[in-house]
VMD Tcl script that draws the C-alpha trace (Angstrom):
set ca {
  {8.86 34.14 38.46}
  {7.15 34.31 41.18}
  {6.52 37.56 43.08}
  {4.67 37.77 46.80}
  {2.70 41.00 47.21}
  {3.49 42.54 50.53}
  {0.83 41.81 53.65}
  {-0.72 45.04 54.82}
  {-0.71 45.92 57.74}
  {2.69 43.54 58.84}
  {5.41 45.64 60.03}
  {9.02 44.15 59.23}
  {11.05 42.95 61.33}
  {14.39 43.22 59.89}
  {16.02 45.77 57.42}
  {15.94 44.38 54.05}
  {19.48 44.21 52.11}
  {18.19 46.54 49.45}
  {17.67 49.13 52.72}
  {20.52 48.53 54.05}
  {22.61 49.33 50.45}
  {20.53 52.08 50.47}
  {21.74 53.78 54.22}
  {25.10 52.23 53.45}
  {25.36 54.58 50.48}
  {24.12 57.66 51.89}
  {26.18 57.15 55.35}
  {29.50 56.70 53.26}
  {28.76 59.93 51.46}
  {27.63 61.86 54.50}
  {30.80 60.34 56.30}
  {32.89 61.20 53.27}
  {31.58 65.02 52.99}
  {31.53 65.53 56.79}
  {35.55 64.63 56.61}
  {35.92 67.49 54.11}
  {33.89 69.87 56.01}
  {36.34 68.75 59.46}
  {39.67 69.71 57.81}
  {38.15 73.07 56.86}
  {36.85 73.60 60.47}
  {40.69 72.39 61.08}
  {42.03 75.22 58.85}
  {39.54 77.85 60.12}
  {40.60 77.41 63.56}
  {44.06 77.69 62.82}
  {43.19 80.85 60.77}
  {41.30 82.33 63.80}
  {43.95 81.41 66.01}
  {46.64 83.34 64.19}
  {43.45 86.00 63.27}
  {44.73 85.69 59.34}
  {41.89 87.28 57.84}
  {42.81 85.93 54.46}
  {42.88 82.51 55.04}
  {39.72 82.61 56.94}
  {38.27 84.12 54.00}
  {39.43 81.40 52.08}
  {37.98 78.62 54.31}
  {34.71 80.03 53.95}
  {34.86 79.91 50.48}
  {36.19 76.36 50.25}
  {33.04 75.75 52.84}
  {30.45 77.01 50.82}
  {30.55 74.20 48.02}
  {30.33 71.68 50.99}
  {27.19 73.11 52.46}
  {25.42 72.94 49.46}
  {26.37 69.11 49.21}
  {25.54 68.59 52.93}
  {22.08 70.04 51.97}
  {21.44 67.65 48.97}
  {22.73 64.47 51.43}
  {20.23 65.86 54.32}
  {17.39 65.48 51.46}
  {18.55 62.49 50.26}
  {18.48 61.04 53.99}
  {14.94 62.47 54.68}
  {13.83 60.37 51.34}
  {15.91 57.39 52.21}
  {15.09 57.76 55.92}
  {11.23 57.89 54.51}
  {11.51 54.69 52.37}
  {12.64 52.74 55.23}
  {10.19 54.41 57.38}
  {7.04 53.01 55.15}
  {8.47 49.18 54.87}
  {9.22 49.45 59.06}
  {5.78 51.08 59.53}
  {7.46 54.43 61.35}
  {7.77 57.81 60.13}
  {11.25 58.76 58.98}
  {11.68 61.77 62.36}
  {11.88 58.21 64.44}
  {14.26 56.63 62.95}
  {17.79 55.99 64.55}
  {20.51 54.33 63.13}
  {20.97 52.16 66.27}
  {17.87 51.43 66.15}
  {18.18 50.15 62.33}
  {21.75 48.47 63.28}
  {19.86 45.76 65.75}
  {17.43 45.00 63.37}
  {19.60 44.76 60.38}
  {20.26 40.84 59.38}
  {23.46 38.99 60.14}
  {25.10 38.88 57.09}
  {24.76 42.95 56.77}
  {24.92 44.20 60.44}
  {28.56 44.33 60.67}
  {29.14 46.37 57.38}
  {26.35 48.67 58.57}
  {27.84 48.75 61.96}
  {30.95 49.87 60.57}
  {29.78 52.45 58.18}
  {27.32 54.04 61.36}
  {30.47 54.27 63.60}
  {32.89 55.64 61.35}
  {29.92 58.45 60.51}
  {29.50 58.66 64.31}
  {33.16 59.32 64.64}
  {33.35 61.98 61.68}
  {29.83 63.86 63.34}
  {32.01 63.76 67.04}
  {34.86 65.39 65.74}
  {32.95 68.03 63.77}
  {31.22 68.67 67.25}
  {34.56 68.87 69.06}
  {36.20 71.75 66.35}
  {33.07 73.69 66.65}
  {33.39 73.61 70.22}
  {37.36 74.83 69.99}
  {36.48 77.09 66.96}
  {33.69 78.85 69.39}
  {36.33 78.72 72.20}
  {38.74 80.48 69.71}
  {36.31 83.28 68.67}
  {34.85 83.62 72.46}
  {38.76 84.06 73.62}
  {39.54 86.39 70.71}
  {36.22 88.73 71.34}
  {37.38 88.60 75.35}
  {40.85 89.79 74.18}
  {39.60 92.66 71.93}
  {36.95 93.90 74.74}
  {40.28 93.95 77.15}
  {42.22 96.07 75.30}
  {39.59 98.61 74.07}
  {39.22 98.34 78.49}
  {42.08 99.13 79.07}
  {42.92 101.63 76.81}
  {40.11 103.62 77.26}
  {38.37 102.26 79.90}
  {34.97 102.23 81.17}
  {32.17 99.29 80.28}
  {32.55 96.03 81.17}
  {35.05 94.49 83.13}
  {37.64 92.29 80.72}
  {37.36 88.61 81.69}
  {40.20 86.10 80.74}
  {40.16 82.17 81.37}
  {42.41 80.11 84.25}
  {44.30 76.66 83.60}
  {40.90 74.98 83.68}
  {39.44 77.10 81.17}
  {36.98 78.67 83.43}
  {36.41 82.48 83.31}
  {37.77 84.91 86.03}
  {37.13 88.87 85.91}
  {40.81 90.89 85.84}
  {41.10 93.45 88.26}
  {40.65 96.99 87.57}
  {42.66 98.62 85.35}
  {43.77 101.98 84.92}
  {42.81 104.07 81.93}
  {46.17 104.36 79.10}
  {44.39 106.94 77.37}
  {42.13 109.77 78.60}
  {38.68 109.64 76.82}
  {38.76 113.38 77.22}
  {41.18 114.29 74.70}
}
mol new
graphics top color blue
foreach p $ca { graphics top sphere $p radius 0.5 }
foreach p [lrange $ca 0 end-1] q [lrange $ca 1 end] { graphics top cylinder $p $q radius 0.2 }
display resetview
C-alpha cells in the first residue's frame, strides 16, 4: 500500500469525500432535529394563540429533550466544522456551507447541495414561527395592558395593530372601574 503524507503548508482545494460524509451526516441530523423542534414551535403558537396554559406547558416539556440534542449537534458541528477547517487551512468560525458547496467535487456537490438546502429550508421556517410566536406573545401582552387600561385606567396608552400589522395608539378610554374604591 502505498500512503502519501500530506504537503505542509498546501491548502486544499476541494472538500474531500470523507468531509463531505462527514457534513452530510451532521446536516441530516441538524435538519432532522430542527424539523422536530418546528412542529413544537407549531404547537406552541397554537397554544399561545388560544392562551391554553396546559398545552403550552406541555410544549415546553416536549422542547426540552430537543435542546439538549441541538446542543450535542452544535458541538459536534464546531468539531466537524474544525476538522475541515485544519485540511482547508481556515479556522472553523469561517466556514460557510456555501462556501464548502463550490468547492465540494462533482460527484458529491449535488448530494451536499441538497442536504444544505433542505437544512436551509428547516433553519427559515424555524425563523419564520419565532417571528409569529413573538408576534403572538407581543399581541397577547398588548391585549392584557388594554384591558387592565381600560378597566382601571391610567399608564400607558393601549396600542393595537392595523391590517398591515403596524401599531396604532387607541384613543382614550374612559375608566370602568374607579381606582378609588
Amino acid at each position: 500500500m502505498n500512503i502519501t503524507a500530506p504537503v505542509i503548508g498546501t491548502v486544499a482545494t476541494s472538500l474531500a469525500s470523507a468531509d463531505v460524509d462527514l457534513l452530510m451526516a451532521w446536516m441530516e441530523d441538524e435538519t432532522t432535529l430542527q424539523q422536530e423542534l418546528l412542529l413544537v414551535l407549531q404547537a406552541q403558537r397554537e397554544a399561545l394563540r388560544v392562551q391554553d396554559m396546559p398545552g403550552l406547558e406541555a410544549c415546553l416539556k416536549g422542547a426540552s429533550p430537543l435542546l439538549a440534542r441541538l446542543e450535542e449537534l452544535t458541538r459536534r458541528r464546531l468539531r466537524v466544522f474544525t476538522a475541515v477547517g485544519r485540511r482547508l487551512n481556515m479556522g472553523a468560525d469561517r466556514i460557510r456551507l456555501t462556501q464548502l458547496e463550490s468547492i465540494t467535487l462533482p460527484q458529491d456537490r449535488e448530494r451536499f447541495s441538497t442536504a444544505r438546502s433542505a437544512l436551509v429550508v428547516a433553519l427559515e421556517a424555524i425563523r419564520a414561527v419565532n417571528r409569529a410566536n413573538a408576534a403572538v406573545v407581543r399581541c397577547g401582552l398588548d391585549l392584557h395592558r388594554a384591558i387592565v387600561h381600560t378597566v382601571f385606567g391610567g399608564g400607558d396608552e393601549p396600542v393595537t395593530y392595523n391590517r398591515s400589522a403596524q401599531s396604532s395608539m387607541l384613543p382614550p378610554v374612559r375608566r370602568v372601574i374607579s381606582t378609588e374604591l
